[in-house]
Backbone as XML, in Angstrom:
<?xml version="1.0"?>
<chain id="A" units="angstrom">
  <residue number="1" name="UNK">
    <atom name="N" x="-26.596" y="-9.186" z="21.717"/>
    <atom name="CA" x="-25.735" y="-8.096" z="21.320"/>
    <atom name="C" x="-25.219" y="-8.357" z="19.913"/>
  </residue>
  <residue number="2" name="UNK">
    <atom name="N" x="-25.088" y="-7.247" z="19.173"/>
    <atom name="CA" x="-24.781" y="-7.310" z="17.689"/>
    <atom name="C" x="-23.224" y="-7.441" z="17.731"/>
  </residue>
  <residue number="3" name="UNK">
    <atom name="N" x="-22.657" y="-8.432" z="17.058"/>
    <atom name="CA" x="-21.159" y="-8.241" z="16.919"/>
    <atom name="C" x="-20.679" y="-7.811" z="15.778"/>
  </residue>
  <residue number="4" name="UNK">
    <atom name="N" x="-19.719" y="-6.952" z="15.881"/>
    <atom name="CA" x="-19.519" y="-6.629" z="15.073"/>
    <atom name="C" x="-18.095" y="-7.279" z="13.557"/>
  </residue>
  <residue number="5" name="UNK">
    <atom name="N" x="-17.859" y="-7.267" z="12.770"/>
    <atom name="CA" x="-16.853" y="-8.189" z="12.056"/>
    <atom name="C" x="-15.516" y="-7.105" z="11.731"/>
  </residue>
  <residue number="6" name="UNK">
    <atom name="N" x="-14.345" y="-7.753" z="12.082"/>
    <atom name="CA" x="-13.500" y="-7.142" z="11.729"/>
    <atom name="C" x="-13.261" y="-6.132" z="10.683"/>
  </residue>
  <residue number="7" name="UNK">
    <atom name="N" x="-13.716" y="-5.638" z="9.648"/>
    <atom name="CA" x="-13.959" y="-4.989" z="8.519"/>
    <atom name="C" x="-14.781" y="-3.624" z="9.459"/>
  </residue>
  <residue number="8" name="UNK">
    <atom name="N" x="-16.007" y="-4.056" z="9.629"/>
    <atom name="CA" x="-16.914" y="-2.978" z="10.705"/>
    <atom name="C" x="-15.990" y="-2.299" z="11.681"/>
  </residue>
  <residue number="9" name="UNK">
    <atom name="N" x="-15.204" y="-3.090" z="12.381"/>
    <atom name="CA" x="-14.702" y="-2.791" z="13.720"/>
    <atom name="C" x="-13.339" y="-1.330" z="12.698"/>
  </residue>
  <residue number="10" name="UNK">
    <atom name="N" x="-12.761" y="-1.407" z="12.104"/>
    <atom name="CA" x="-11.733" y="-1.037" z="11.426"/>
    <atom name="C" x="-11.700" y="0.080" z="10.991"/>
  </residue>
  <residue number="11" name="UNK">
    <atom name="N" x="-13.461" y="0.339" z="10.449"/>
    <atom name="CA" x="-14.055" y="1.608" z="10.114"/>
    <atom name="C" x="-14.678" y="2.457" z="10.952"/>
  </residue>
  <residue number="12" name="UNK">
    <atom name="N" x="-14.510" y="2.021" z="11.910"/>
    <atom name="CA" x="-15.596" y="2.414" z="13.287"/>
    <atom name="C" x="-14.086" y="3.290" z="13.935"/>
  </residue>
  <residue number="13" name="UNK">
    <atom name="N" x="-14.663" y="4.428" z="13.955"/>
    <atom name="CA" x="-13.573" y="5.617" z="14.440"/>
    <atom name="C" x="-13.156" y="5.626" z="16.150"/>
  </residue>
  <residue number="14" name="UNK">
    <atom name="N" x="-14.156" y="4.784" z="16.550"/>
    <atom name="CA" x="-14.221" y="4.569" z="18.271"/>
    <atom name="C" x="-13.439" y="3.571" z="18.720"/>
  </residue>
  <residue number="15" name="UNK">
    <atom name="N" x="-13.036" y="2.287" z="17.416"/>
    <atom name="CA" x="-12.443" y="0.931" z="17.662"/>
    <atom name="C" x="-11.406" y="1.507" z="17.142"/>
  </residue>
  <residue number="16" name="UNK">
    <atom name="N" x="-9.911" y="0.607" z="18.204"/>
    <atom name="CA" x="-9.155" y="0.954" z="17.541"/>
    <atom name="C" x="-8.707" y="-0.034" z="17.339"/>
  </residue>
  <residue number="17" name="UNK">
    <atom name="N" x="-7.853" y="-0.741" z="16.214"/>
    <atom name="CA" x="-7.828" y="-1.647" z="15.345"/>
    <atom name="C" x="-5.967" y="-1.180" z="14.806"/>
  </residue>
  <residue number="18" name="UNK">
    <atom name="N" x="-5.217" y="-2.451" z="15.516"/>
    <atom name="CA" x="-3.817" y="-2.160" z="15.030"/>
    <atom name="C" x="-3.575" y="-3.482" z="14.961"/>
  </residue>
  <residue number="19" name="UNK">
    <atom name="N" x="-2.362" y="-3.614" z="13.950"/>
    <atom name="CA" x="-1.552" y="-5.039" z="13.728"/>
    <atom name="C" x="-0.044" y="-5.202" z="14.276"/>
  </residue>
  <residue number="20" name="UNK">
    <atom name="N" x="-0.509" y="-5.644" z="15.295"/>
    <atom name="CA" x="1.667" y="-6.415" z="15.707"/>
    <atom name="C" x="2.165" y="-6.728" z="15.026"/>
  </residue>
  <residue number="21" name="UNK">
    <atom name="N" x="2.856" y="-6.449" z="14.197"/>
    <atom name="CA" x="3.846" y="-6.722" z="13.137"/>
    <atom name="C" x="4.942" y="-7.906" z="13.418"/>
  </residue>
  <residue number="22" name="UNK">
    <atom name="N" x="5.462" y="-7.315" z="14.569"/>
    <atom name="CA" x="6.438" y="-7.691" z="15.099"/>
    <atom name="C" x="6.387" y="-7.887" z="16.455"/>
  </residue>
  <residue number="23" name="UNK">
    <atom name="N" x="6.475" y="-8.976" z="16.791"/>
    <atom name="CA" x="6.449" y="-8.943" z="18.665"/>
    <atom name="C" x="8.321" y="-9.344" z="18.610"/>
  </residue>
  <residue number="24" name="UNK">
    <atom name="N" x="8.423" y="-8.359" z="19.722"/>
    <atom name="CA" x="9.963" y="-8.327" z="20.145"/>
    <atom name="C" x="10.132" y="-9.059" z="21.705"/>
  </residue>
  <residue number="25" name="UNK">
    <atom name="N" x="9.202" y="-8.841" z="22.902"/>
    <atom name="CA" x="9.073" y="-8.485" z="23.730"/>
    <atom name="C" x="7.790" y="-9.152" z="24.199"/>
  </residue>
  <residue number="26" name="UNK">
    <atom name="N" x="7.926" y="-9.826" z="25.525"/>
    <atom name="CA" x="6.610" y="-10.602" z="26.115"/>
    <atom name="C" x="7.380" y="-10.597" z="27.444"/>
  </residue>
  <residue number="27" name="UNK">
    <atom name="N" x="6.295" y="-10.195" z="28.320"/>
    <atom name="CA" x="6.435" y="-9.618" z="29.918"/>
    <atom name="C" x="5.225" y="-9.878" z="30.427"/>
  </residue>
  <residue number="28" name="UNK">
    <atom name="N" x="5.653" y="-10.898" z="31.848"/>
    <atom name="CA" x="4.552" y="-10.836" z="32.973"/>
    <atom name="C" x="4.912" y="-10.094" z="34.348"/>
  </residue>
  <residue number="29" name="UNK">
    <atom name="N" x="3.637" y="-9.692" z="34.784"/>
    <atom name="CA" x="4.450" y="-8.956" z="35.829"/>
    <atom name="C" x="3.545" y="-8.753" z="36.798"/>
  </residue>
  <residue number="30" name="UNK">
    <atom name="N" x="3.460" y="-9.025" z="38.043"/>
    <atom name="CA" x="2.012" y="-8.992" z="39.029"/>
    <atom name="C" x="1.255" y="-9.772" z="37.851"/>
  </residue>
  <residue number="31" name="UNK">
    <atom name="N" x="0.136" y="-8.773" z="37.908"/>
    <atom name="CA" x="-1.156" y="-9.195" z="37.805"/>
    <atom name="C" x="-1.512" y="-8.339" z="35.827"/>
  </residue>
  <residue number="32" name="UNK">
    <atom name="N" x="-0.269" y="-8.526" z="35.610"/>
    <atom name="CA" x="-0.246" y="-7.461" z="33.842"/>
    <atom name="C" x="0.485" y="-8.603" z="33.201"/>
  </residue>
  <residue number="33" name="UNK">
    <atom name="N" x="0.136" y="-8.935" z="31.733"/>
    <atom name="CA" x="0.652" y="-9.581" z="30.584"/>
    <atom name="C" x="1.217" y="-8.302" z="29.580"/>
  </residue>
  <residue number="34" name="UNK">
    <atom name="N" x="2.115" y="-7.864" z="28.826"/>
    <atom name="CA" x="2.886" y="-7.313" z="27.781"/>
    <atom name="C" x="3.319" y="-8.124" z="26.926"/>
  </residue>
  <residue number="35" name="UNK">
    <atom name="N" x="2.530" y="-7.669" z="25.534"/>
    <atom name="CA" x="3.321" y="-7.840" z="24.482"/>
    <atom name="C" x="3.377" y="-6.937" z="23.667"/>
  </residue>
  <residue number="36" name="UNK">
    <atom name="N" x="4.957" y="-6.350" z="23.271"/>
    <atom name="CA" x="5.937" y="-5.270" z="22.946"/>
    <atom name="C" x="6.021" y="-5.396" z="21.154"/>
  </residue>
  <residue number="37" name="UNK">
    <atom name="N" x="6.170" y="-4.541" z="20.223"/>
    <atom name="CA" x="7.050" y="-4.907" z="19.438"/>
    <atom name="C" x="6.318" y="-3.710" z="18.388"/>
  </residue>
  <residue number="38" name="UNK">
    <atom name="N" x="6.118" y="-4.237" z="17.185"/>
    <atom name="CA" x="5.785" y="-2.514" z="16.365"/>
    <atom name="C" x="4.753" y="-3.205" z="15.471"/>
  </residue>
  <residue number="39" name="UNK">
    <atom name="N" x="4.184" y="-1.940" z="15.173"/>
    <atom name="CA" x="2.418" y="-2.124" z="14.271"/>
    <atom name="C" x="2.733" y="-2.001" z="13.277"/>
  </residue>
  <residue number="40" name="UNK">
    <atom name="N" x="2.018" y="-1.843" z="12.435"/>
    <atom name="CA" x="1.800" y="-2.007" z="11.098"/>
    <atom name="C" x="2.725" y="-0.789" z="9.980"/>
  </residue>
  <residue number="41" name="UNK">
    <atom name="N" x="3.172" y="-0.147" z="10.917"/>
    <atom name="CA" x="3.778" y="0.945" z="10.797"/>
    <atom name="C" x="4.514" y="1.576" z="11.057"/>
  </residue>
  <residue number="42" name="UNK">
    <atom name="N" x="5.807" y="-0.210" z="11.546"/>
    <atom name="CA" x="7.175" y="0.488" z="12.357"/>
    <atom name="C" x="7.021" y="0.914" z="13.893"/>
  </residue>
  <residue number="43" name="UNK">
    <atom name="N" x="6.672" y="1.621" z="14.020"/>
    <atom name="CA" x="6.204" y="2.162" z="15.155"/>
    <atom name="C" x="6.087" y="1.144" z="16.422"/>
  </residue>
  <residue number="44" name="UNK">
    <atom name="N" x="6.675" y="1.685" z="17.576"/>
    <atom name="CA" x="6.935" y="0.758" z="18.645"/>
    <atom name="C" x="5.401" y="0.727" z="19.219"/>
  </residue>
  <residue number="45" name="UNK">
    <atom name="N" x="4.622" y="-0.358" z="19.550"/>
    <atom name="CA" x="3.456" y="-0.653" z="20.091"/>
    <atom name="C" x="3.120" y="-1.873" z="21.349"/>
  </residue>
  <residue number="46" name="UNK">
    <atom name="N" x="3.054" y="-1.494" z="22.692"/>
    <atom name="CA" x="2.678" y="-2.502" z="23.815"/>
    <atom name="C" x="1.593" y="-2.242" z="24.207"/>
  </residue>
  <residue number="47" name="UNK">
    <atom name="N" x="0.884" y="-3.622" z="24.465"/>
    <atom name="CA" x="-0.354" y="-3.643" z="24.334"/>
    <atom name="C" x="-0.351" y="-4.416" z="26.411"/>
  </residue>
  <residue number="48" name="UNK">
    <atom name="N" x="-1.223" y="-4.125" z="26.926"/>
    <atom name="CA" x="-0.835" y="-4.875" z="28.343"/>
    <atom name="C" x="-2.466" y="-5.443" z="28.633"/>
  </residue>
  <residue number="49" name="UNK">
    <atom name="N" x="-2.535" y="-6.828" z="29.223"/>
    <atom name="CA" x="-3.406" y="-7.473" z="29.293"/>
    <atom name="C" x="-3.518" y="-7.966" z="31.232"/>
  </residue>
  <residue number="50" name="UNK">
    <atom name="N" x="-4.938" y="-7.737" z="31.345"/>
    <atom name="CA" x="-5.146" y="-8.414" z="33.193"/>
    <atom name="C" x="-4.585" y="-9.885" z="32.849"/>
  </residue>
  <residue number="51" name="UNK">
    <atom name="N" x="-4.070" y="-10.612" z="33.763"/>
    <atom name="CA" x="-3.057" y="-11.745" z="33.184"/>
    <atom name="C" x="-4.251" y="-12.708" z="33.664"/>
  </residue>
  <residue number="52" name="UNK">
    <atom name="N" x="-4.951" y="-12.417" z="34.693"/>
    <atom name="CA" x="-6.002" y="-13.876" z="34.635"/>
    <atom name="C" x="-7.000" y="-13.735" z="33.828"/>
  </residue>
  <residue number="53" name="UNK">
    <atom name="N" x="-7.655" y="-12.459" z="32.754"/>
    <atom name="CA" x="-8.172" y="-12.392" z="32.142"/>
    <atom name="C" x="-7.603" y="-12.917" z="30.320"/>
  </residue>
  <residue number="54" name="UNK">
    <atom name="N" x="-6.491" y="-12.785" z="30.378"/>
    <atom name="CA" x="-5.411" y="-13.342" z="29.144"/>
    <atom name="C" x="-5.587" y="-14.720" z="29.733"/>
  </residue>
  <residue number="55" name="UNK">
    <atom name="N" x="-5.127" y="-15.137" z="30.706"/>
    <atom name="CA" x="-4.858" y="-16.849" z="31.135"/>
    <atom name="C" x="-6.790" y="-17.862" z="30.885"/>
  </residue>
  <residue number="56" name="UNK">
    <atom name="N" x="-7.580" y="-16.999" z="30.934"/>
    <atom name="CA" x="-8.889" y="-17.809" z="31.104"/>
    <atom name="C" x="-9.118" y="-17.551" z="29.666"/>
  </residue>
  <residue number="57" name="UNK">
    <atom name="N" x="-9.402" y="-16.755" z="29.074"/>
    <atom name="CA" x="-9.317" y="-16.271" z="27.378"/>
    <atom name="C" x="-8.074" y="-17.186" z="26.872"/>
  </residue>
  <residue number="58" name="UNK">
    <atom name="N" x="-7.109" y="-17.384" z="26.799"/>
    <atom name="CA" x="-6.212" y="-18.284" z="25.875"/>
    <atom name="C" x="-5.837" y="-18.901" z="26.594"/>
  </residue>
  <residue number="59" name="UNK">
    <atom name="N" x="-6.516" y="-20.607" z="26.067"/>
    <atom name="CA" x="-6.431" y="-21.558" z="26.838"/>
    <atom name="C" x="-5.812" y="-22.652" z="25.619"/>
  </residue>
  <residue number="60" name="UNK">
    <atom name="N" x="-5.681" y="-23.481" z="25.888"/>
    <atom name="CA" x="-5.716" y="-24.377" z="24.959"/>
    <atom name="C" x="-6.296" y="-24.709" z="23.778"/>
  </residue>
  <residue number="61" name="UNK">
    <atom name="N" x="-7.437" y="-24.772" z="23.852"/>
    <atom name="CA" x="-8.366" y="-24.765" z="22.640"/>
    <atom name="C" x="-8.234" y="-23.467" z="21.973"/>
  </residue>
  <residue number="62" name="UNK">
    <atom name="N" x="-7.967" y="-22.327" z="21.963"/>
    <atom name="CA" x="-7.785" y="-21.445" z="21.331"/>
    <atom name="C" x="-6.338" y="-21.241" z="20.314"/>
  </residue>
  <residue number="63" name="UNK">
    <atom name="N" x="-4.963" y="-21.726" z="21.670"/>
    <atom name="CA" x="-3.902" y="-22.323" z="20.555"/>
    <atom name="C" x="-3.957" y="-23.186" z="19.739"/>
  </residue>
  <residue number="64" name="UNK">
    <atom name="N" x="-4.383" y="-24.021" z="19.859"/>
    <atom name="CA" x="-4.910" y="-25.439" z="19.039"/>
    <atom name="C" x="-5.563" y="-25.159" z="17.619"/>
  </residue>
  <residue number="65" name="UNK">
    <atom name="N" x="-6.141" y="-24.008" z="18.783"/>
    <atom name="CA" x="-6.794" y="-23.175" z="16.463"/>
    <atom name="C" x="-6.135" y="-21.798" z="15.937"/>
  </residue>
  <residue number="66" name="UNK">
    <atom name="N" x="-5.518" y="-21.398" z="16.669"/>
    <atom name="CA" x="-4.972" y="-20.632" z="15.920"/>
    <atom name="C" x="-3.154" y="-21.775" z="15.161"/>
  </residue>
  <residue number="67" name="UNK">
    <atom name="N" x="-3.422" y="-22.694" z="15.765"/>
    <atom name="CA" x="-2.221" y="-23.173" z="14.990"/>
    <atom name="C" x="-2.892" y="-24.030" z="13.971"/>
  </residue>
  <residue number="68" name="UNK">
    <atom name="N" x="-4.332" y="-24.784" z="14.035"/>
    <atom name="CA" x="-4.512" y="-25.140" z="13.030"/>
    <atom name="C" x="-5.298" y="-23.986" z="12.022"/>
  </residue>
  <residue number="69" name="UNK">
    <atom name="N" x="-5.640" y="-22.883" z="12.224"/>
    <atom name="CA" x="-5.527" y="-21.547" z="11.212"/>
    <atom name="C" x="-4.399" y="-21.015" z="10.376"/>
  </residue>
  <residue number="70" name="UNK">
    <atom name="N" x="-3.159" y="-21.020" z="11.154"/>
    <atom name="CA" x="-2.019" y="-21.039" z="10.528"/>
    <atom name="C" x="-1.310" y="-21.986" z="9.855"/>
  </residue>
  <residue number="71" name="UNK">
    <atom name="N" x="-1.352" y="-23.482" z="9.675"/>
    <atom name="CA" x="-1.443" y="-24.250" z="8.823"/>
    <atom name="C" x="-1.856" y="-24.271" z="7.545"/>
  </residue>
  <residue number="72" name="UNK">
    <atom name="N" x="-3.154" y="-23.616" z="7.904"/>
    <atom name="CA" x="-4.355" y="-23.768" z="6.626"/>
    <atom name="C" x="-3.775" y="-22.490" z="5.642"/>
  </residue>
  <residue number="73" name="UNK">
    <atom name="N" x="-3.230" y="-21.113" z="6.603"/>
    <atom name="CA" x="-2.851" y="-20.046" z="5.631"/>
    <atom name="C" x="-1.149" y="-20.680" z="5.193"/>
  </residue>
  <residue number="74" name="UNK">
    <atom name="N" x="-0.490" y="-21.067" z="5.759"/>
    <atom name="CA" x="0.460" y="-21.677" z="5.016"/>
    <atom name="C" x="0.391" y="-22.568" z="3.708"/>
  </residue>
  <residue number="75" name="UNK">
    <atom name="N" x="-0.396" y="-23.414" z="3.889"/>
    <atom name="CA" x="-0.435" y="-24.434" z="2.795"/>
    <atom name="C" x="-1.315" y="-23.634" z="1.363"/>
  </residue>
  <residue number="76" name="UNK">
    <atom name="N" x="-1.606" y="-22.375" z="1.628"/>
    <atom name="CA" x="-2.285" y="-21.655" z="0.696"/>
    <atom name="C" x="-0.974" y="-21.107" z="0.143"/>
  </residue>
  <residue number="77" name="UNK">
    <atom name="N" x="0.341" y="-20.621" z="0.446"/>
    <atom name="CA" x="1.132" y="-20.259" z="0.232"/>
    <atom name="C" x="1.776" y="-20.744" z="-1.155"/>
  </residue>
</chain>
């Protein structure tokens, strides 16, 4: 399967493609993950995730790089 790159995905009128600006708000609940807060554009935005599908998808190794990703854009700062 062709993947597509963030840039592609953005222009593609079918993907929809928003930025959390701001997370205010993080909720579990049954079998649903929420995270609350506003897009790119003020605007209040919750996004809700299957929670064992969030829990098997972000595991450890995935925090581990997004914190050493955010390091790397800091020290560019």
């Amino acid at each position: 399967m062709n993947q597509k790159t963030l840039n592609e995905m953005a222009k593609d009128k079918t993907h929809i493609h928003k930025r959390m600006h701001d997370i205010n708000t993080f909720q579990a609940h049954e079998n649903e993950v929420y995270l609350r807060g506003r897009d790119e554009n003020g605007d209040d935005f919750t996004i809700c995730f299957d929670s064992y599908e969030f829990v098997d998808w972000i595991n450890k190794e995935q925090i581990e790089y997004i914190i050493k990703q955010l390091i790397k854009y800091i020290k560019k700062l």
